[in-house]
VOBA-24855 format. One record per atom (N, C-alpha, C): residue number from 1; x, y, z; atom name. Coordinates in pm, 1 decimal, padded with zeros to 6 digits. Each point is the difference from the previous one (the first is absolute). Example, Ala and Ser with C-alpha at 12.3 -4.5 7.8 and 13.67 -1.06 7.14 Angstrom:
<rs>
@i: 1 u: 01319.0 v: -00569.0 w: 00780.0 at: N .
@i: 1 u: -00089.0 v: 00119.0 w: 00000.0 at: CA .
@i: 1 u: 00090.0 v: 00120.0 w: 00000.0 at: C .
@i: 2 u: -00035.0 v: 00105.0 w: -00072.0 at: N .
@i: 2 u: 00082.0 v: 00119.0 w: 00006.0 at: CA .
@i: 2 u: -00077.0 v: 00109.0 w: 00073.0 at: C .
</rs>
This chain:
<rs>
@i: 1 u: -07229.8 v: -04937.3 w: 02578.7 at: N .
@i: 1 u: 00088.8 v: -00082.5 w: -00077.7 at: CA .
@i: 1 u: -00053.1 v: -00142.6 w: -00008.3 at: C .
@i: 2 u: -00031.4 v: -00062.3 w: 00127.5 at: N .
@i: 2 u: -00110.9 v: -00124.6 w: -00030.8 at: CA .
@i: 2 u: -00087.3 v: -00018.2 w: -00095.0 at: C .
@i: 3 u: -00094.4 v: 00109.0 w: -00010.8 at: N .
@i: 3 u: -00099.2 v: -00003.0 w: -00105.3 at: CA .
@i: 3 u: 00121.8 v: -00039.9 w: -00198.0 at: C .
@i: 4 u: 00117.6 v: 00104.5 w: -00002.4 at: N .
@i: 4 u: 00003.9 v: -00079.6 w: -00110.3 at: CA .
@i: 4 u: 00066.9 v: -00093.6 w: -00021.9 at: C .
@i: 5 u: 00058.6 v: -00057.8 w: 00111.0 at: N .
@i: 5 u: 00029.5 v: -00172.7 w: 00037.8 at: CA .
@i: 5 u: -00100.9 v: -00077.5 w: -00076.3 at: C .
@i: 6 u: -00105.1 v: 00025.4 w: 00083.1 at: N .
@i: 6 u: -00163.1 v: -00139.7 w: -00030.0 at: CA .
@i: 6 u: -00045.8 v: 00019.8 w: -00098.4 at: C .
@i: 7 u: 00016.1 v: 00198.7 w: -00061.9 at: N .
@i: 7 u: -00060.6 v: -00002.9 w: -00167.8 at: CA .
@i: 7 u: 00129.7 v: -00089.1 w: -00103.7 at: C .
@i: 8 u: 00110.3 v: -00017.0 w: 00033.7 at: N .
@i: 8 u: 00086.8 v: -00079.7 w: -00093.3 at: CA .
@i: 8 u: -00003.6 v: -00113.5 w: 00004.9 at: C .
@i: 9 u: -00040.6 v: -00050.0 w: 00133.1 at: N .
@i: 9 u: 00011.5 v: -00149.8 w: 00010.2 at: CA .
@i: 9 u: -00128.6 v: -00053.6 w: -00027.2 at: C .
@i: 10 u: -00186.1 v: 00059.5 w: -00051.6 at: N .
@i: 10 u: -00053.8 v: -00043.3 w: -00035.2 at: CA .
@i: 10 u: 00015.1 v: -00029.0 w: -00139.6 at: C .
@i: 11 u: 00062.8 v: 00087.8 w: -00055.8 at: N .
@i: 11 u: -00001.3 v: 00012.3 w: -00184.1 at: CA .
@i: 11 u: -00117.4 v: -00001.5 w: -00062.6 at: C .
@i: 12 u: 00006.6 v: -00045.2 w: -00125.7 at: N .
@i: 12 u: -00135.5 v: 00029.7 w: -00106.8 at: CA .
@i: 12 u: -00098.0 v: -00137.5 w: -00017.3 at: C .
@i: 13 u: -00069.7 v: -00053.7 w: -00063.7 at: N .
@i: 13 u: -00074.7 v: -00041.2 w: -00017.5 at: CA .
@i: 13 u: 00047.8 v: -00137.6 w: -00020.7 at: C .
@i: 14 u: 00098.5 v: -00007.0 w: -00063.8 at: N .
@i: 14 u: 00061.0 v: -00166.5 w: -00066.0 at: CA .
@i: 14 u: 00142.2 v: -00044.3 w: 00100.5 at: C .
@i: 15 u: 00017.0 v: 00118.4 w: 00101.2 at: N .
@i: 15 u: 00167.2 v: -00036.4 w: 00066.2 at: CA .
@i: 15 u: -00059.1 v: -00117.0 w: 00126.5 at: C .
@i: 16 u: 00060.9 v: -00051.7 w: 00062.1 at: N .
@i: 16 u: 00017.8 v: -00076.8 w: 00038.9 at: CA .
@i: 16 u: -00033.1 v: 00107.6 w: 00136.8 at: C .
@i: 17 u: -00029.7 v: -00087.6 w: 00141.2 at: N .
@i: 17 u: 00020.8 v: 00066.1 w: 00118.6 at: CA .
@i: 17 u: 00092.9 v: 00002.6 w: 00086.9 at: C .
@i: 18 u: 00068.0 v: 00134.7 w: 00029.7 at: N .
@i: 18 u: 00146.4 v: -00025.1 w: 00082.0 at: CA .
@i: 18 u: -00022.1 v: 00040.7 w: 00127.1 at: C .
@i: 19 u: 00092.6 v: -00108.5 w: 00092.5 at: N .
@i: 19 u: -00065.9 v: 00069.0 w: 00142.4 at: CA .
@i: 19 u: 00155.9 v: 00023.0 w: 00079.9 at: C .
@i: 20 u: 00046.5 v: 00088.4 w: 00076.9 at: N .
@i: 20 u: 00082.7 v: 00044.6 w: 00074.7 at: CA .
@i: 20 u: 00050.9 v: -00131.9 w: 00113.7 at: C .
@i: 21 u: 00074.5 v: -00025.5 w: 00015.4 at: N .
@i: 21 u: 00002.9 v: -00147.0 w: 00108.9 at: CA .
@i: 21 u: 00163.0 v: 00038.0 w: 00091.6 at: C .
@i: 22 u: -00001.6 v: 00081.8 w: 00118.6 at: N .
@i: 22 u: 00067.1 v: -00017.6 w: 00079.6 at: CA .
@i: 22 u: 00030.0 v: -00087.2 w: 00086.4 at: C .
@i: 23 u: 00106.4 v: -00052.8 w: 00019.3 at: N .
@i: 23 u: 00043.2 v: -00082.9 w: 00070.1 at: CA .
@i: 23 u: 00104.2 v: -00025.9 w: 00068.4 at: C .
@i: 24 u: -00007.9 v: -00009.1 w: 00185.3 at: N .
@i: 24 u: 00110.8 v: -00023.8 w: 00048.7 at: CA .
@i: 24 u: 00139.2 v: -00099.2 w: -00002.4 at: C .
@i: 25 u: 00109.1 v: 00053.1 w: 00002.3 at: N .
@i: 25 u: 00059.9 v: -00129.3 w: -00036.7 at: CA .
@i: 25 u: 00154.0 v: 00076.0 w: 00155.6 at: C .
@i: 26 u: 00068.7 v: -00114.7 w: 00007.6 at: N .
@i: 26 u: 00094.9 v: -00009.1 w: 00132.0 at: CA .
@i: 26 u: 00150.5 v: 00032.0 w: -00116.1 at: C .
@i: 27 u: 00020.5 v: 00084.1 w: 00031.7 at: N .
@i: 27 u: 00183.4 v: 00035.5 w: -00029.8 at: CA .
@i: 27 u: 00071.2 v: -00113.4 w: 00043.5 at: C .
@i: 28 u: 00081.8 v: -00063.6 w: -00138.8 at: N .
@i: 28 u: 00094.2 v: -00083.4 w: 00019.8 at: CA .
@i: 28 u: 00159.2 v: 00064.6 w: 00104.9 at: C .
@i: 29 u: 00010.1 v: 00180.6 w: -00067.6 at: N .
@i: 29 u: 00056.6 v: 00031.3 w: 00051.0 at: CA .
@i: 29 u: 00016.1 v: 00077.9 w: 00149.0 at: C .
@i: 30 u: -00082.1 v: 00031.8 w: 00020.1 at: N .
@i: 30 u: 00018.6 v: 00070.9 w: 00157.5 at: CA .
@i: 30 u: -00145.2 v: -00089.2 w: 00037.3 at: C .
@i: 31 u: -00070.6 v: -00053.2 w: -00040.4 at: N .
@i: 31 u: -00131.1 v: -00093.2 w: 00106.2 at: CA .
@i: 31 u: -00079.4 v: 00117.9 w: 00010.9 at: C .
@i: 32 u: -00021.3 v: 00102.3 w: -00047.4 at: N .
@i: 32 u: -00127.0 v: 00065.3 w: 00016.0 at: CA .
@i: 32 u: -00078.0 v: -00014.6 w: -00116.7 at: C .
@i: 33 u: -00150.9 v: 00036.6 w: 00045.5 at: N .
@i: 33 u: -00088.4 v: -00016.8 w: -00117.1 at: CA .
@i: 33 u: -00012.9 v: 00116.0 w: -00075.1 at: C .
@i: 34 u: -00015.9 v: -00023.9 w: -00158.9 at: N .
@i: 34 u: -00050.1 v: 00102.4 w: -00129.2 at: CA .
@i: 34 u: -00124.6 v: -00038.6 w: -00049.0 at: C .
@i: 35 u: -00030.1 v: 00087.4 w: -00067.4 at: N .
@i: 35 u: -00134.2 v: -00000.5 w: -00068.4 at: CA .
@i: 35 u: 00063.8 v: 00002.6 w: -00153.9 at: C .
@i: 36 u: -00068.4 v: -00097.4 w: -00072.5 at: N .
@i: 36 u: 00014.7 v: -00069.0 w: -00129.7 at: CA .
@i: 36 u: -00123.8 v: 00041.2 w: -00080.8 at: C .
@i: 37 u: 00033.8 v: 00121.5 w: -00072.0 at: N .
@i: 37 u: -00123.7 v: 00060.1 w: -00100.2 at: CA .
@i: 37 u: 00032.4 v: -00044.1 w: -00104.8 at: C .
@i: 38 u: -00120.4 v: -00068.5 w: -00076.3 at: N .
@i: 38 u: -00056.4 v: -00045.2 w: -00143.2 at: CA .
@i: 38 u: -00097.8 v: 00021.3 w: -00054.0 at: C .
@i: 39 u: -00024.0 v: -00025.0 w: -00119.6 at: N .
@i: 39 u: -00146.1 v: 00016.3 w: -00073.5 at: CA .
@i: 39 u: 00015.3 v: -00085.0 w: -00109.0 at: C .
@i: 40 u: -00142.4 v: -00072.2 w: 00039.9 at: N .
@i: 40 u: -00010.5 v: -00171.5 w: -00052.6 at: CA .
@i: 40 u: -00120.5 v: 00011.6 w: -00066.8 at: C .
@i: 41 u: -00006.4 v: -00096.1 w: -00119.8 at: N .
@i: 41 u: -00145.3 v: 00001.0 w: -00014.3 at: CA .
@i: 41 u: -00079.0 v: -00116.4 w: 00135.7 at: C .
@i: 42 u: -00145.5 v: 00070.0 w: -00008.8 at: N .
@i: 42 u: -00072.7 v: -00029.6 w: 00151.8 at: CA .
@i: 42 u: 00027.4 v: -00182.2 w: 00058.7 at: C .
@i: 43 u: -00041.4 v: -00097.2 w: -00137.1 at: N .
@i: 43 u: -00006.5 v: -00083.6 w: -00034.5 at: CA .
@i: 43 u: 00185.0 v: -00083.1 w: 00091.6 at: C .
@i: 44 u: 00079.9 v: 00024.4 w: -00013.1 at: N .
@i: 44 u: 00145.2 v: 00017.7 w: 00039.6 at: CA .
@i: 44 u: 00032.0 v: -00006.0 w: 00124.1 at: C .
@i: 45 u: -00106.3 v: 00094.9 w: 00121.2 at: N .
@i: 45 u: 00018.2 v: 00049.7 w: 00140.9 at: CA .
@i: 45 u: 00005.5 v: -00118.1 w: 00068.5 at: C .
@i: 46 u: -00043.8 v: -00122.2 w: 00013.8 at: N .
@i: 46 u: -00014.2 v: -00094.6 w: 00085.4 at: CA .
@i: 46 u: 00131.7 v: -00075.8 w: -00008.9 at: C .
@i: 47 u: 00084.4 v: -00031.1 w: -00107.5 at: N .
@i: 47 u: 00112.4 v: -00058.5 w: -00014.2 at: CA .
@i: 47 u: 00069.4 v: 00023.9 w: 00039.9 at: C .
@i: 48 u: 00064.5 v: 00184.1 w: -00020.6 at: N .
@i: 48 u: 00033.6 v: 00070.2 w: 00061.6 at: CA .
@i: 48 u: 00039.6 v: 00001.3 w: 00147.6 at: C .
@i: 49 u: -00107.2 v: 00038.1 w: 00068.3 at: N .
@i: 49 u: 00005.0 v: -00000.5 w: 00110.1 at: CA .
@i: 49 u: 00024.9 v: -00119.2 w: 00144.5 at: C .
@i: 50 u: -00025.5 v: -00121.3 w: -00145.9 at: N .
@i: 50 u: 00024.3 v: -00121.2 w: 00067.1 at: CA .
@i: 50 u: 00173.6 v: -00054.2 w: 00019.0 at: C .
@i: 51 u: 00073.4 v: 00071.3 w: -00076.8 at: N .
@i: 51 u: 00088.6 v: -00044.2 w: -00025.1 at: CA .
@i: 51 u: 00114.9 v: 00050.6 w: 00104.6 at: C .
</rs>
């Protein structure tokens, strides 16, 4: 199932590059941590993650 994850998220020739960006984040409501799945173009990931 991975494999057609990375074949969709490369695309064709003119798309842009998308990359998968998980990220932990702390429950406002019970204080435990989740994982925060997105797909950004690549360019995007650093803001992201800074925030």
């Amino acid at each position: 199932m991975a494999k057609k994850v990375v074949a969709s998220l490369q695309g064709g020739a003119g798309s842009k590059k998308m990359t998968k960006v998980i990220k932990m984040v702390k429950s406002a409501k019970s204080g435990a941590y989740v994982f925060d799945e997105k797909v950004m173009n690549a360019e995007e990931v650093d803001g992201y993650l800074k925030k």
